[in-house]
C-alpha positions, 0 to 999 in steps of 0.5 A: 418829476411830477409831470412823469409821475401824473404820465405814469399814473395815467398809463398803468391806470389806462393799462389796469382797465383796459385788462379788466374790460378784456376779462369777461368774467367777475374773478377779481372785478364785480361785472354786472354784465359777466357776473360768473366766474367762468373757468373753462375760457378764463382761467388765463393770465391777462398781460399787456405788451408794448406796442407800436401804436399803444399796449398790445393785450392778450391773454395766456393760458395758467400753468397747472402744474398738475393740478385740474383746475374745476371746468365751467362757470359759477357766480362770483362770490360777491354777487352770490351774497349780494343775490342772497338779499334780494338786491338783484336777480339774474336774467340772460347772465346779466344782473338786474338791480331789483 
């Protein structure tokens, strides 16, 4: 039992970073090299699939339902408030440790 149990943590662990490492934007993960949040390309699902050879991933677009979600990019808040002490500074789109 302890044997499936580790398998399983190992999978979903595996399964949550490489969609987090697809996610090119800081909605949910502090990303120093995409610190904005960037609606117009991600405001999308990231699902994973069972595949042949290992989790497929893709992305799927969010239902509106309606509502006009605000296009284009804005600093994530974390990084908004971590810029305002002067720890870091943004050059290129990237963070920079100051």
């Amino acid at each position: 039992m302890v044997a499936h149990e580790a398998r399983n943590l190992l999978l979903n662990a595996q399964a949550q970073l490489r969609s987090a490492l697809m996610r090119e934007e800081s909605r949910f993960d502090m990303r120093e090299d995409f610190p904005y949040i960037d609606n117009t390309n991600w405001l999308k699902w990231v699902q994973l699939r069972k595949g042949e050879k290992g989790p497929v991933i893709f992305t799927r677009d969010l239902p509106h339902n309606g509502i006009t979600p605000e296009k284009g990019k804005s600093l994530g808040p974390i990084w908004r408030a971590i810029e305002k002490t002067g720890l870091i500074r943004l050059e290129k789109n990237r963070v920079e440790w100051a």
